[in-house]
Residue frames as qw, qx, qy, qz and C-alpha x, y, z in Angstrom:
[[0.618, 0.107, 0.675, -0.389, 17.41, 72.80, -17.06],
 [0.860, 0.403, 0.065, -0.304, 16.52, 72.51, -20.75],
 [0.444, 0.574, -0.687, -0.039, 20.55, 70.94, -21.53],
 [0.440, -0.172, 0.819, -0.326, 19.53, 68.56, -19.34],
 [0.767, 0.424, 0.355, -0.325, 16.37, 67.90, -20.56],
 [0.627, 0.638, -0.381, -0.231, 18.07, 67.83, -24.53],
 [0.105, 0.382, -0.918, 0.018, 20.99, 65.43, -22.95],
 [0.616, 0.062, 0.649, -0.441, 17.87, 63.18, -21.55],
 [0.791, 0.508, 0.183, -0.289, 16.44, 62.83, -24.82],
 [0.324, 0.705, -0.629, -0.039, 19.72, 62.90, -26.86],
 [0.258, -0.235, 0.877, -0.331, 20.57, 59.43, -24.20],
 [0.726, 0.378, 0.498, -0.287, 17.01, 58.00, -25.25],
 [0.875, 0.460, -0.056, -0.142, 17.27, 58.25, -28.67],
 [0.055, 0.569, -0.795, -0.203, 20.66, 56.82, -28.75],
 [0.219, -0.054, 0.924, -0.309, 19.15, 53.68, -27.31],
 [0.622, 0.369, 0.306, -0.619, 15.29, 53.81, -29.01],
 [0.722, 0.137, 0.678, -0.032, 16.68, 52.37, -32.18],
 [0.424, 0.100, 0.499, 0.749, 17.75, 52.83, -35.98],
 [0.230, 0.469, 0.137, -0.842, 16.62, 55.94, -37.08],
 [0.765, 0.588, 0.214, -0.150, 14.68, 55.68, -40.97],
 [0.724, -0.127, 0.386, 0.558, 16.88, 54.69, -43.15],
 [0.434, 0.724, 0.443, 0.301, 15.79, 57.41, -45.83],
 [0.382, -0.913, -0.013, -0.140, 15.80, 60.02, -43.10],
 [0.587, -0.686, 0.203, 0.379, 19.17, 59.04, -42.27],
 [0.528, 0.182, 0.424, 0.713, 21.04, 58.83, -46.28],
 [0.306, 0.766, 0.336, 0.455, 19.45, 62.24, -46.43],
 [0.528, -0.830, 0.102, 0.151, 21.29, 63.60, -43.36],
 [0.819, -0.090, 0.381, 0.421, 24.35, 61.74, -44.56],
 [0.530, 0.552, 0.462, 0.449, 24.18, 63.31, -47.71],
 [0.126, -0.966, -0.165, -0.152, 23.41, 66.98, -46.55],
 [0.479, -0.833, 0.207, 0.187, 26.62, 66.67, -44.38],
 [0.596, -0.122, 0.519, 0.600, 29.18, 65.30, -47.31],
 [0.433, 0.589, 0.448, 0.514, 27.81, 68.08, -49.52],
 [0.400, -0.903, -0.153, 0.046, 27.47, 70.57, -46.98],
 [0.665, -0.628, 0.243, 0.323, 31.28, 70.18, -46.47],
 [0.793, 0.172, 0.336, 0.478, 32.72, 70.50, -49.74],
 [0.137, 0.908, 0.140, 0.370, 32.99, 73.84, -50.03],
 [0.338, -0.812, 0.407, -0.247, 34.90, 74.25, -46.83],
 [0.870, -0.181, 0.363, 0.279, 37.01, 70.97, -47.39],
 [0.669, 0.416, 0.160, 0.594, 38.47, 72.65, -50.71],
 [0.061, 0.936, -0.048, 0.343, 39.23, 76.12, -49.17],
 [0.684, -0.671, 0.285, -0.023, 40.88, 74.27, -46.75],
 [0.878, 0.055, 0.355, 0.315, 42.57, 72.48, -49.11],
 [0.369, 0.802, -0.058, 0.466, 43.43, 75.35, -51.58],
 [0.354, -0.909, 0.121, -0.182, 44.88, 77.23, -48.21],
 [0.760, -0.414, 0.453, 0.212, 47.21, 73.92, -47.10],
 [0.710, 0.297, 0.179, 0.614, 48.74, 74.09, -50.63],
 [0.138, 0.895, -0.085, 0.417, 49.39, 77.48, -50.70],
 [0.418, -0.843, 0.339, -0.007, 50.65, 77.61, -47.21],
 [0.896, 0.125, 0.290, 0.313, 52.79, 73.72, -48.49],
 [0.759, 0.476, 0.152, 0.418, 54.42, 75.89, -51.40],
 [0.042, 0.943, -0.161, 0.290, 55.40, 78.53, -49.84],
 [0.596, -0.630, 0.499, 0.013, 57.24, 76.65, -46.86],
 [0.780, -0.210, 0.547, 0.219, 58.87, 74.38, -49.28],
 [0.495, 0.867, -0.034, 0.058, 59.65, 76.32, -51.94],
 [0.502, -0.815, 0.274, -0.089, 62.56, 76.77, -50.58],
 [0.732, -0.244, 0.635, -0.021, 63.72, 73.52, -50.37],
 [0.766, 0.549, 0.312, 0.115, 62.82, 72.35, -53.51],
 [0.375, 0.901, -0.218, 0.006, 64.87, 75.14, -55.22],
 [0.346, -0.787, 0.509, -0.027, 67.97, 74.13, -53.05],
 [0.587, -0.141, 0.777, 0.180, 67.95, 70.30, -54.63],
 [0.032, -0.308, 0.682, 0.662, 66.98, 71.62, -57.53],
 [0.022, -0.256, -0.947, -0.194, 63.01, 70.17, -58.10],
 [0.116, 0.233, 0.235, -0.936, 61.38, 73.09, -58.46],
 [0.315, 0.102, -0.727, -0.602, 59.31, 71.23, -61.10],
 [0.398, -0.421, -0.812, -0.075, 57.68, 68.71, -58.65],
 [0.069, 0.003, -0.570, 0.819, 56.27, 71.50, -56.18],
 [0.614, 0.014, 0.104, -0.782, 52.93, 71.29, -57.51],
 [0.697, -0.132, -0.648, -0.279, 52.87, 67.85, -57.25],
 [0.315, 0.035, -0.732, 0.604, 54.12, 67.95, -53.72],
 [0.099, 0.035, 0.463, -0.880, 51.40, 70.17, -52.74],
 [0.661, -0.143, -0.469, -0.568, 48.62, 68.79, -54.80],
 [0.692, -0.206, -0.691, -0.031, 49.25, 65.46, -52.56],
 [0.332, -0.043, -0.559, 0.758, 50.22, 67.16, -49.28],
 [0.210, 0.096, 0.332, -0.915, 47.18, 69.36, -48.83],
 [0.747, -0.155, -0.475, -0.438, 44.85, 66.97, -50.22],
 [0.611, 0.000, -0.723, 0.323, 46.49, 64.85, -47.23],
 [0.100, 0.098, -0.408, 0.902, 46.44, 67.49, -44.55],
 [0.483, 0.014, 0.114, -0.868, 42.86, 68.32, -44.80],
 [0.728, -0.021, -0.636, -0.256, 41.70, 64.45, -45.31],
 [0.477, -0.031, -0.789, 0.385, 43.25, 63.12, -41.61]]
């Protein structure tokens, strides 16, 4: 009965109007700082996991040089979409 009741209200305020604008750039905020910590571990992880699986490759054509650029942009990519 009360996840009703929360989806009742949750349905009202969708519909009640713009929340404060202050109140809402400080939500905003909270959640794109909140996340950066776990966006770059995620990101550190997808390059690691990148260089290992294409290591590989690379060596075989010989461009063993650009693998940390491959994986800088690949796991910045991976963890962006």
């Amino acid at each position: 009965m009360e996840f009703l009741h929360f989806v009742r209200r949750a349905f009202v305020a969708q519909f009640s109007g713009l929340p404060p604008r202050d109140e809402f750039v400080r939500h905003a905020l909270d959640a794109g700082v909140g996340s950066l910590p776990l966006l770059t571990l995620l990101t550190v992880f997808a390059g690691m996991n990148l260089s290992v699986q294409a290591y590989g490759t690379f060596v075989r054509f010989g461009g063993q040089d650009l693998l940390g650029l491959f994986c800088g942009v690949g796991g910045s990519a991976s963890c962006t979409r």
